[in-house]
N, C-alpha and C positions, 0 to 999 in steps of 0.2 A: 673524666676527672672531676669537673666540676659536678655534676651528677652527685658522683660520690662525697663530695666535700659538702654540699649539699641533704644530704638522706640523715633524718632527724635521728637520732639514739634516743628507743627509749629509756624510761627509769628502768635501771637493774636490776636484779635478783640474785639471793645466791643459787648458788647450783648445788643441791645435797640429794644422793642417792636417788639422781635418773631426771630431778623435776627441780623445775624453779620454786625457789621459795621464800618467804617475807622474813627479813630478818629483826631482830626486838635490839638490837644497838643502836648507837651512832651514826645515822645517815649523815653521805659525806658530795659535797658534789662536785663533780668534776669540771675542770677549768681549761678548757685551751689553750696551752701558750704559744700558738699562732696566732689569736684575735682578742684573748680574755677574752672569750665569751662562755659560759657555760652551757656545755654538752648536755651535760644529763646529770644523776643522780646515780650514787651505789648505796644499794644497804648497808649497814653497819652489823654483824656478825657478833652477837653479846657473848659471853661465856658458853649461855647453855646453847645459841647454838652451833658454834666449834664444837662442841661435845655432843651435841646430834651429829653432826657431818661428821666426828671420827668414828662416834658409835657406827655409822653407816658402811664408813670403811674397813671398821672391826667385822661386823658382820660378814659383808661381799667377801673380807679373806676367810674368817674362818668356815663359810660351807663348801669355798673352792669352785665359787663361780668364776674367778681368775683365776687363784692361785693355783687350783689344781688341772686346768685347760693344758691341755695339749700342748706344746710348745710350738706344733705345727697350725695349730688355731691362735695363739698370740701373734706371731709374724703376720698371719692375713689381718690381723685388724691394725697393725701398727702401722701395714703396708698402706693399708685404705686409709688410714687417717692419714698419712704422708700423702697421697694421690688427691685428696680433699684440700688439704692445708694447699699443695700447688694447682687447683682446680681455683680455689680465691683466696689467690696472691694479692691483686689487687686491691680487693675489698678488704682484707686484713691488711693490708700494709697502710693503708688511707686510714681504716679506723685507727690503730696506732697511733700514726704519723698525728691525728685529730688531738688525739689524749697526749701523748710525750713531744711532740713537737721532729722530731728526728727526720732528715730531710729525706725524699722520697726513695732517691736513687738508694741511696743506703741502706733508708727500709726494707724494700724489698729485695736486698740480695741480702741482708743481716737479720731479719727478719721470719718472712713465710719463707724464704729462701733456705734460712740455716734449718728454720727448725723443722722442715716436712724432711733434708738432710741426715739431719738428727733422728728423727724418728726409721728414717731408712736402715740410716748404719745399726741402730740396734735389733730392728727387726731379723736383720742379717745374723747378727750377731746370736742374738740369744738361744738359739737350736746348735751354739759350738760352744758354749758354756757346758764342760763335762765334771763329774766329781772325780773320784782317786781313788785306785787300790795304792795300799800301802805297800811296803816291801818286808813281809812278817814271817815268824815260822812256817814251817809247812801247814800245822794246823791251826794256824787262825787267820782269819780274815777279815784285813780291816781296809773300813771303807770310810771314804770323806765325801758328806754329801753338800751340797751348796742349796740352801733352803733360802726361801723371800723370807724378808726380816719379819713383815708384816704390814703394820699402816706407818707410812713413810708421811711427814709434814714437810714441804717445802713454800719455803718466802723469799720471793723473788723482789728485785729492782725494779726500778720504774725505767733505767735507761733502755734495755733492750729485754724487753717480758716474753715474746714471743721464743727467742733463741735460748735466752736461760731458764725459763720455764720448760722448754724441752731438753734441755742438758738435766734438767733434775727428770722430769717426768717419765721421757723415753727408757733411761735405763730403769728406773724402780719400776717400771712398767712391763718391760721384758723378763723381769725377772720374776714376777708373779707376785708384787703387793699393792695395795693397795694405795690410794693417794687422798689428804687433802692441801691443798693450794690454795697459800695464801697469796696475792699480787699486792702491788704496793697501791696506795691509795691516789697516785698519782697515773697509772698504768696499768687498770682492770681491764677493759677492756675487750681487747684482742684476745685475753685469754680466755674470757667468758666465750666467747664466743666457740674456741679451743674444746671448750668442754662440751660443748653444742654439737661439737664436730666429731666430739671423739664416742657420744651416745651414739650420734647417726650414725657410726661408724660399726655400733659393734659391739664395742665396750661396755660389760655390763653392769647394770646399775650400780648405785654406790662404790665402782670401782677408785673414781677420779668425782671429786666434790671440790667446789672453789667456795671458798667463804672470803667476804671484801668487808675492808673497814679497815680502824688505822691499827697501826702498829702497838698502840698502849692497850687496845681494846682487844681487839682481833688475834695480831698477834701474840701478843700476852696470854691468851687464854691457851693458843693452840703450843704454844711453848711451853707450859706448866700441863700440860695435859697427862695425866696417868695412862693414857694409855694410846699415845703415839712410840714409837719404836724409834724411830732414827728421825732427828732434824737436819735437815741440807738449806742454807742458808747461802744465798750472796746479797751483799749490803754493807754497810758501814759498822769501822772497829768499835765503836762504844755500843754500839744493836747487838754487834756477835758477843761480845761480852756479857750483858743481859739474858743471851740466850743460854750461854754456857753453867751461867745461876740459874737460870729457870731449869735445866736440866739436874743439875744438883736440888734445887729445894723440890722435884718429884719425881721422876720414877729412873735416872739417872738413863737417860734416853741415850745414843748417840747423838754428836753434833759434828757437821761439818761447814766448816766457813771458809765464803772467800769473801776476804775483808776487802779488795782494792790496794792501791800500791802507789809508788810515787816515785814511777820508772825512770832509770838513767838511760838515755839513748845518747851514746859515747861516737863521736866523730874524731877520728886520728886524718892526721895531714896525709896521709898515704889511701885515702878511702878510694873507692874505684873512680867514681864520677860526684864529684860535691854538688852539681846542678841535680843529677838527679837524687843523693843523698838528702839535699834542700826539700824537695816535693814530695818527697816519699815520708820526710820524718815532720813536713810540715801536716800533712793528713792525720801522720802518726798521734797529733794531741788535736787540733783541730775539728776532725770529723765528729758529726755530732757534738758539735758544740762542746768538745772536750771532755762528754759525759760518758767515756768507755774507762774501764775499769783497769785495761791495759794499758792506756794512755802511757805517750812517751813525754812526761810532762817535765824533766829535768833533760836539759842539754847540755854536755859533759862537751869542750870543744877546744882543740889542738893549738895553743898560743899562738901558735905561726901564721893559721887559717882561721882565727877567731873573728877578723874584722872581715874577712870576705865571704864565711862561713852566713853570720848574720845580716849581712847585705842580700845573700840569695833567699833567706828564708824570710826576710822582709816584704821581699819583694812576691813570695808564695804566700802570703797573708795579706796583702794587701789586695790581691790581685781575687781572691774568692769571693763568691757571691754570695751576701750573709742574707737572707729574707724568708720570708713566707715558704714554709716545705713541701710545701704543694704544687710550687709554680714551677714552670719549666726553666730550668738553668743555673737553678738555686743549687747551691754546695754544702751549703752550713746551715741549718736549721737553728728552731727555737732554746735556748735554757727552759730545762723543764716548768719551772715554777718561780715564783717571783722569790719564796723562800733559797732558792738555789741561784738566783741572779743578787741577793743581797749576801750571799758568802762570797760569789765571784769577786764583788766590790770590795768587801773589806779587806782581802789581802791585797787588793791595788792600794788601798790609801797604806795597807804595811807593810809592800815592798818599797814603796818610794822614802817612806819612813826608814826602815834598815838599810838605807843607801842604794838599794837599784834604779835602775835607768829606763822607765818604759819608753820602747822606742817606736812601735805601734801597736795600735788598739788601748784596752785599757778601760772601758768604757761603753759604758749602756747604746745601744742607738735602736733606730726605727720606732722611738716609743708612739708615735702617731697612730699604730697601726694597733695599737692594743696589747700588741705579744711582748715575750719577752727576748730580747736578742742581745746580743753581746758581740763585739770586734773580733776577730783573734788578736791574741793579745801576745808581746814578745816584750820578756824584762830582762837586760842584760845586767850584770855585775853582781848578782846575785851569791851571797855567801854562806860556805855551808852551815854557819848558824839562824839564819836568816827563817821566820816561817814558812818562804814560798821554795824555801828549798827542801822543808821538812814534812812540809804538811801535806795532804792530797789535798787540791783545789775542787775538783770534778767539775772543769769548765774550758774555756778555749784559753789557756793561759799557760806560755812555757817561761821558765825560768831556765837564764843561760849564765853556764858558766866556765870559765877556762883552766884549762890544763894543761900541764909543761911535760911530764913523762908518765911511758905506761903505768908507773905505780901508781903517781897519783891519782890517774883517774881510777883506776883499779881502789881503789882508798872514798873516794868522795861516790862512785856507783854506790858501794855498802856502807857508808853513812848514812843508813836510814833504819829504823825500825821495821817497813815495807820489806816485799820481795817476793814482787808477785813476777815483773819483765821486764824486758832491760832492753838492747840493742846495740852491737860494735859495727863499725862500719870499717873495714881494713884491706887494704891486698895483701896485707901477712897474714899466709895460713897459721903460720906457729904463733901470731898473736893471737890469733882470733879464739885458734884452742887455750891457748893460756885465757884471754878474758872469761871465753866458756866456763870454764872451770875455777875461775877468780871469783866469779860476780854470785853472789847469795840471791840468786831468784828461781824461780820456776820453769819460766822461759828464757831463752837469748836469743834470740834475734840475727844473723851475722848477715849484713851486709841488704836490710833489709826491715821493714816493721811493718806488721801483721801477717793474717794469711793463712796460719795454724790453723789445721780440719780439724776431722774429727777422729784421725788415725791417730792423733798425739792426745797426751792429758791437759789439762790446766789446772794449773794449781800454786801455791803460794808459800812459802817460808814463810817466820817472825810471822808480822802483825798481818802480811796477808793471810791469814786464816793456815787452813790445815784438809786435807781432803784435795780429791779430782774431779772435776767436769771433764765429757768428753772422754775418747777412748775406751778400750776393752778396759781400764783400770777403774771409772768411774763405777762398773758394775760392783768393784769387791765391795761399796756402802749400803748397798742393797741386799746384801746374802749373808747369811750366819754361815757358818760352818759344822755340822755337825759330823761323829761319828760315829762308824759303829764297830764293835769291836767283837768276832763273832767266834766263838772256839768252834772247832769244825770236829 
């Protein structure tokens, strides 16, 4: 491990059609939030070249060096790059862990773990994607065929790159188009090297290009682009909004977003075990420094059991080991960036401001060490007009709040613009289907939070965006539809 923690990164390159290459943007450099110390350097990716790297990807689909391979030749390579990606697990999960801060244990099972996963279940998957005869007269014949759209643009997050970077990649990959990836400028890394893996792999050139740099620069260009086909986006609602114009002012591209969410995880006095409801929903916003997208970061909690409910999840926050993510026994890793430890902060000085109650955490610590870290943090009395009941934080911080009957909580879950996940914890079956069906999200959770493979979708109502990761459903943003309608 220390080895690894150790082994220099060098300056980066983008990756466009097979070869590393110098980019004419904004070089940007990368920061540890384990030590502040800087890592290395990524190139900045200027206009023209996103527009070399799509031209590349335009190319690779239209002579059907992917797109027209064999279905039986796509599965061997997506297979080998899943047997690569779990060949270095380690070495990918540490380089991460180096760049995002994300603690290790977590890395590598959310991580190399999901995404060699990922790339498995679609490999599987893609030789059972069939098209359609229709049901027509005698004499004619009609047929629906499921085509790759074409060069597919996806812009991934900095919390977990590796996993959502294969939730976009694997299926537009299976499906026979072409890709450029953009990573966030806080979390290149892992995936450059991704791209590394997926040449050695097989993959051919100009299939998969990563272009790095920021979001104004980078991004921007590849979002206005004429001639990308579909954007798959996860990141923040004012970015997906951005894009959704950018798709309008040029070639009216598709766009799919998952904007993040500002989950209610609902405890009724009747839950099975509130000790282990405590640890299970204390992980639930905690892990990773509270910077997962599902995060149960609103706790909805039963008047009766409010004051014993917060005592055990106090006691699960207090008790985790917040430090360096690399060391053995650590639980809770770095905040990404010092940018995302000074939003942590300000809604602590504006929860206490609106009347809440921090009852622990709240508050920067280990600054000796250079990184950036943060408590878990637990704010009781929290009201639904309140910003920490409204806002996503993306940090280790829950906001609690109490409820008297099923309705109301039923009332205060869907008080949000979100609705991405949610969570009930109940021994009533016939509640649990009632809140199923009550609560405006994507997912729900019952008796339970996280977990969700790759046999289910994700995806989001309102302001969490629109579109799916994951499952046989995340392929429908990948394929046009075409017909043919044949007189016989």
């Amino acid at each position: 491990m220390d080895t690894l923690r150790r082994i220099a990164v060098p300056p980066q390159k983008l990756f466009v059609e097979g070869a590393w290459q110098d980019g004419s943007g904004t070089p940007l450099a990368v920061t540890s939030p384990i030590d502040g110390s800087e890592l290395t350097t990524l190139q900045g990716a200027s206009e023209a070249d996103v527009a070399r790297a799509v031209a590349a990807a335009r190319r690779a689909f239209d002579d059907g060096r992917w797109s027209r391979a064999a279905p039986a030749q796509r599965k061997k390579v997506l297979h080998a790059i899943a047997d690569r990606i779990e060949a270095e697990a380690l070495e990918l999960a540490v380089l991460g862990v180096r760049d995002n801060g994300t603690e290790l244990a977590m890395a590598l099972k959310a991580e190399p773990g999901s995404a060699a996963g990922t790339f498995r279940y679609y490999a599987e998957a893609l030789d059972k994607v069939a098209g359609e005869i229709a049901p027509t007269a005698p004499d004619v014949l009609g047929l629906v065929h499921r085509m790759p759209v074409g060069v597919v643009g996806a812009i991934v997050p900095w919390n977990f790159p590796l996993m959502i970077g294969a939730w976009k990649l694997a299926p537009a990959l299976a499906m026979g188009n072409s890709v450029v990836l953009k990573p966030a400028e806080t979390a290149s890394l892992s995936l450059l090297r991704l791209a590394q893996i997926c040449a050695e792999c097989g993959l051919p050139d100009g299939v998969l290009n990563v272009v790095t740099g920021s979001g104004a620069e980078t991004g921007n260009a590849l979002a206005h682009s004429m001639d990308v086909d579909v954007l798959a986006f996860t990141g923040s609602g004012p970015t997906g909004r951005r894009l959704l114009e950018a798709s309008a002012r040029s070639n009216l591209k598709r766009v799919y977003l998952e904007l993040g969410g500002k989950s209610p995880n609902i405890v009724f006095a009747d839950a099975p075990d509130l000790a282990h409801a405590a640890k299970v929903s204390a992980m639930g916003i905690f892990r990773n420094s509270g910077q997962v997208c599902v995060a149960g970061s609103r706790l909805l909690v039963e008047r009766s059991i409010h004051d014993e409910f917060v005592a055990l999840l106090q006691r699960e926050a207090e008790a985790l080991r917040v430090g360096d993510p690399l060391a053995a026994g650590t639980q809770i890793g770095a905040v990404n960036s010092e940018a995302q430890m000074a939003r942590n902060l300000s809604f602590m000085a504006g929860a206490e401001a609106e009347g809440g109650e921090i009852v622990t955490g709240g508050g920067r610590i280990l600054e000796h060490t250079g990184g950036t870290y943060m408590a878990p943090t637990l704010v009781t009395g929290v009201r639904p007009e309140a910003a920490l009941f409204r806002e996503e934080v993306f940090g280790p911080v829950l906001a609690v709040t109490p409820f008297d009957t099923e309705a109301e909580a039923l009332a205060l879950a869907n008080a949000t613009d979100f609705g991405l996940a949610s969570a009930v914890w109940t021994s009533n079956l016939s509640r649990a289907h009632r809140m199923v069906a009550g609560i405006r999200a994507g997912l729900v959770h019952v008796n339970t939070y996280g977990g969700a493979d790759n046999t289910v979708p994700l995806g989001g109502v309102g302001q969490s965006g629109n579109g799916h990761d994951k499952s046989l459903h995340a392929l429908e943003k990948y394929v046009d539809l075409k017909t043919a309608w044949i007189q016989l």
